[in-house]
Structures are given as C-alpha cells and as structure tokens.
C-alpha positions, 0 to 999 in steps of 0.5 A: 491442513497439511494438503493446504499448506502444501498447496500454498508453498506449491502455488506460492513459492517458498516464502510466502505472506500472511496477512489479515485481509481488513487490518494496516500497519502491518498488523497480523503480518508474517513472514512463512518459509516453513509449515510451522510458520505458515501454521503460526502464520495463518493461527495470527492473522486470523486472531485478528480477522475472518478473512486472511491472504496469503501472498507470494514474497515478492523480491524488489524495491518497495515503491508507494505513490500518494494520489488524491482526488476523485474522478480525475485523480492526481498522482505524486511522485513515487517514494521508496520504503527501506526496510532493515528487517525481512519486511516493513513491519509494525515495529519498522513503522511505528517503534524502532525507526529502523527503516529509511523512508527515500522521498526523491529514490533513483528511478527513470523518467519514464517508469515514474510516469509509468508507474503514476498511470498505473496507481491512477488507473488502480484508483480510478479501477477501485472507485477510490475518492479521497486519497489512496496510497498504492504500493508497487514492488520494482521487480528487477525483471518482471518490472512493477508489481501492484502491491497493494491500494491502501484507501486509509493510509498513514496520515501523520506529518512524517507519514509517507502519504503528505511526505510526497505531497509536501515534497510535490509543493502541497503542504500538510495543511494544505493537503487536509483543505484539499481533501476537505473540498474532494469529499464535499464536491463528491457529495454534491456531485452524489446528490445531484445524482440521487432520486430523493 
C-alpha cells in the first residue's frame, strides 16, 4: 500500500483528488496531501463505489458549460464556480451556500468559443444526448484543462445547468420541452436505424 501511495504523490503531485468513479454531488470526494489522507481518502471513496480516481489538484478557475442536444449539440456560454472552501464540495453544493455561483464571469471572447468548441467535441467525443454539463479548469498557464462531462448534471431551477440556459434566453420549462423533443427525435432516428 506505501508503494502505492508513493506512486500516486509521485506521479500526481502533491495535492491530489479521490473520488468515487460512479457518484455526483461530489459525494465521496476528498482532498489528499498526505499518506494519511490519501489512505482516508481511498478508505471512503471506495465505501461508495468499486471503482475510484485519483487525480491531480488542478489549480484555476472553475468553469462549466451547459450543452444540449444530439448529434449537433448547442453549447451555452461558460459560468464559473467560486468555492470558498478547499473545493466545491457537497456542503458548498447543497448545505451551506457558501459558494458563489458567476453566470456572466470575465472571460475573453475568444476563449469562450474556444472553450464552447471543446465541451461540444467532448459531447459529441462521448456520444452524449441530451444534455451534459462539461467542466474545464482555467489554468493560468496551461490554459483550460477538461475536467469532467457530467451526462446527469444538477437540474434544479438554481442549478447551474438551466441557470446558463435561462441566461442564454431558454427558459426552465422551456429547457425541459427541449429535451423532450431530443430524446424522442433520438428514438425515432434509433428506430429507423435498427433491424427489427
């Protein structure tokens, strides 16, 4: 287990992430900058799943982009996440409201088409339907680092998934018709498509 450890600080930095492959909210995620805790770290996330990760702490803003649709998928302008914590964590998301959530952030023209390319390429890489959220960290040297495609992202009304929809002009209810009409146009393009 030591050498295991070791590796991952070695290969990793030495911040690192540990998370539950299979779970949201950030359920099961913790921050590791010791043996200890990268021994805690691994002990929970595999209470809640078989399969863990371990990433790199990635220092930078926190940016998520909503994109809807199929095989032409729309992409809504960027938002940006302000944890006041270490990271967004599961109190941050649903307890305390501690974090403040920037629907318009300051960022250049031409990154935010940049970074609307990349999350549609991640869909479309993924072969995602629907809706996805995709999470890039704004590194300030390395530039925008995908973080994550969320395929279930968080759907209340102050979620930050209809937030950047409502603030491109598509309203909540609006949204969920639109996603309506996605999945039965997927079935029937399915179905034509299937030997039955």
């Amino acid at each position: 287990m030591e050498s295991l450890l070791y590796e991952l600080f070695n290969e990793l930095g030495q911040i690192v992430f540990v998370k539950p492959a299979n779970l949201g909210s950030s359920i099961g995620v913790s921050r590791a900058d010791d043996h200890d805790s990268l021994k805690g770290a691994l002990e929970k996330a595999f209470a809640y799943d078989e399969w863990v990760i371990v990433e790199e702490a990635i220092e930078g803003r926190e940016i998520e982009l909503s994109v809807l649709g199929d095989l032409v998928p729309q992409v809504s302008p960027p938002g940006e996440i302000k944890p006041m914590g270490d990271f967004y964590d599961y109190a941050e998301k649903y307890q305390n409201d501690s974090a403040e959530l920037i629907d318009e952030p300051d960022i250049e023209a031409n990154l935010v088409v940049s970074l609307q390319q990349m999350a549609a390429r991640s869909f479309l890489a993924l072969r995602c339907s629907g809706m996805a959220r995709v999470d890039f960290f704004l590194h300030p040297e390395r530039g925008p680092i995908l973080n994550e495609v969320n395929t279930i992202p968080g759907f209340t009304p102050i979620s930050m998934y209809p937030r950047l929809w409502q603030k491109a002009g598509l309203s909540y209810s609006g949204l969920v018709d639109r996603l309506a009409d996605i999945a039965v146009q997927r079935f029937s393009r399915k179905r034509r498509n299937t030997v039955i």
